[in-house]
Every structure is written in structure tokens, then in C-alpha cells.
C-alpha positions as CSV (number, residue, x, y, z in Angstrom):
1,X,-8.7,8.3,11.9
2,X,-7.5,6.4,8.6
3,X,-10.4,7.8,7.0
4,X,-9.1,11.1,7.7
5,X,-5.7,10.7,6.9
6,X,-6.4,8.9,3.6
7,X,-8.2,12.3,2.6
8,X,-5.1,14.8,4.1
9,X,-3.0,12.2,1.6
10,X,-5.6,12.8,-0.7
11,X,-5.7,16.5,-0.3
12,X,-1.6,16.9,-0.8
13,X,-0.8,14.1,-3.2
14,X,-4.1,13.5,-5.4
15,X,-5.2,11.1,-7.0
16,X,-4.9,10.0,-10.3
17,X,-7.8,9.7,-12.1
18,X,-8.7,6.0,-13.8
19,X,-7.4,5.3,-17.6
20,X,-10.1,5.4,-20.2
21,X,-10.0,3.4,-23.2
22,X,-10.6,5.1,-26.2
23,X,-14.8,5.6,-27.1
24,X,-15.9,2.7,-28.9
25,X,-19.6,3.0,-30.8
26,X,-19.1,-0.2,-33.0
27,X,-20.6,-2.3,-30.5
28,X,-19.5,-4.7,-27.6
29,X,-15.9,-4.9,-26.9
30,X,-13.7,-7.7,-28.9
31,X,-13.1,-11.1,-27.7
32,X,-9.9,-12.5,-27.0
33,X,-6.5,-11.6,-26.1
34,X,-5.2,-10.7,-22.3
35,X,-7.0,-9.3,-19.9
36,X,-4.6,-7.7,-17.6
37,X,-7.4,-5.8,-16.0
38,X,-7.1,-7.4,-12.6
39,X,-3.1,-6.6,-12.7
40,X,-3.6,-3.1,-13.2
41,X,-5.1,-2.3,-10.3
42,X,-3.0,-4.1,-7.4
43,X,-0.6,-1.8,-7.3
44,X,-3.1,1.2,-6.1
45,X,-5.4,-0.5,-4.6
46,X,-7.4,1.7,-1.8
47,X,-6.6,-1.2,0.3
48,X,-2.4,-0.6,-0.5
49,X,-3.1,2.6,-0.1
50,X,-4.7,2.5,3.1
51,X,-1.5,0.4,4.7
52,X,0.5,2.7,3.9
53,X,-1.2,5.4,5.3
54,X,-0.9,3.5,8.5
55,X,2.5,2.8,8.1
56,X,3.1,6.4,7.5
57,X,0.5,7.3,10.7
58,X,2.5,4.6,12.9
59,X,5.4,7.1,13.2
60,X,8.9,6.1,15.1
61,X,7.7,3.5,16.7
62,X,6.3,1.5,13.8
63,X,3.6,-1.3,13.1
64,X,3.2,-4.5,12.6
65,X,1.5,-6.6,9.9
66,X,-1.0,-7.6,12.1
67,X,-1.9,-4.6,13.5
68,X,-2.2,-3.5,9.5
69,X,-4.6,-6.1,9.0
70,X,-6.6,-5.7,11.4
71,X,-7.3,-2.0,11.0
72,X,-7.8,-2.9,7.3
73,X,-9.6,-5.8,8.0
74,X,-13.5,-4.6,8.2
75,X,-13.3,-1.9,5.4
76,X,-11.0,-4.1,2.8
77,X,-11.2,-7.9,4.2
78,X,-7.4,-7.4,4.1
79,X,-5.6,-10.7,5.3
80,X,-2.1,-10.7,6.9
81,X,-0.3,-12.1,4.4
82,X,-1.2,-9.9,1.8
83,X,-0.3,-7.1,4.2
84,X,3.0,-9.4,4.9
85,X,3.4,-9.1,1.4
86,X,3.3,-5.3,0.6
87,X,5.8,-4.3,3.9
88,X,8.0,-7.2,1.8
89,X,7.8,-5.5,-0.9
90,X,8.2,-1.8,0.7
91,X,11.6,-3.1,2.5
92,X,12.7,-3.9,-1.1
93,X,12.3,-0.5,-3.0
94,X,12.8,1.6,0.5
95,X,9.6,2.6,1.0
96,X,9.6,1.0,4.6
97,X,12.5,-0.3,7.6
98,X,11.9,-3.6,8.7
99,X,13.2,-3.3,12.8
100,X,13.9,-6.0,14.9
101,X,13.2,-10.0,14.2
102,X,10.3,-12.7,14.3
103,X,7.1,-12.0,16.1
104,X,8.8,-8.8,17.6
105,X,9.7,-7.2,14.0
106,X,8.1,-3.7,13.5
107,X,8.1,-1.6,10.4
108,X,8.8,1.9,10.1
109,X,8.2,4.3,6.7
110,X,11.4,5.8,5.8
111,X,10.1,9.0,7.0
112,X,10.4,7.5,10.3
113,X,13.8,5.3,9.9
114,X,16.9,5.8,11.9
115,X,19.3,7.5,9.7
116,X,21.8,4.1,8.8
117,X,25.6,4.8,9.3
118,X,27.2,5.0,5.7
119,X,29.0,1.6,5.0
120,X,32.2,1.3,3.9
């Protein structure tokens, strides 16, 4: 099923193809300097990618972390806290609703959020 649904997001969205340095004949790469490499791709990771599909899949009722994980778990060895991490990290920029408290707290994309009253 999240195989599936990763290709229907696949199929709509696309995917952007990886950067490519420019062509180098000179020989082996230089030494030194950063390499950001590893920072680059975290934030598309197919594993990321993959939670949020189930978020997205989860629908009104939502998911938890741990039920992320574990779907994630034998394809990308995903742990919960990383998975903890991204729905953090979703509930900051809007991407997903955090419902309800503690051990009973579900998270909802904001396809699937109750509309919020306007404050004020």
C-alpha cells in the first residue's frame, strides 16, 4: 500500500532529479573544506518522504509516531524518534495538526485538520 501511494505521489508531484556537480577530468576530487553532503539529503529523504505519505494516507483520523515507525521500520530501519522528530517539525511549518495529548496524541496532515476558528 505505501509502495503504491509513494508512486501516485510520484506520478502527480515528481521528483526532482539529484544535483550534479559540474564534470571534473583533472583527476580525483580536492581535499578539504566541508562536506555537507550528509546534510543535503535529510530533508528528502525516501524515508521523510515515506512518513509523510502515511501521514497524508492516515486521513481524519490521523497516526501516531509509532505506528509511522513501524510501517517504516523494515524498509528504512526508521526509529521513533526520528519519526517524533519530523511530525515536530511538520506541526512547526503546518504541514501537520498534532490532536490530543501524551500517549493518546494523533497527527493529522493539514489536508485532514479541522478547520481552527479564527482567533481574535
Amino acid at each position: 500500500m505505501l509502495r503504491q501511494f509513494r508512486e501516485q505521489i510520484d506520478a502527480q508531484f515528481g521528483t526532482a532529479p539529484e544535483p550534479q556537480g559540474p564534470e571534473r577530468s583533472d583527476g580525483p576530487p580536492a581535499v578539504g573544506g566541508l562536506n555537507l553532503s550528509a546534510l543535503r539529503g535529510e530533508q528528502d529523504s525516501p524515508a521523510k518522504q515515506a512518513a509523510l505519505a502515511l501521514l497524508l494516507a492516515a486521513g481524519r483520523e490521523g497516526t501516531g509516531a509509532s505506528a509511522i515507525a513501524r510501517a517504516l521500520s523494515e524498509e528504512h530501519g526508521t526509529s521513533r524518534q526520528t519519526v517524533v522528530s519530523w511530525l515536530r517539525d511538520w506541526v512547526k511549518d503546518g504541514t501537520a495538526v498534532r490532536v490530543g495529548e501524551g500517549t493518546k496524541a494523533r497527527y493529522l496532515h493539514r489536508q485532514h485538520a479541522p478547520e481552527q476558528p479564527p482567533e481574535g
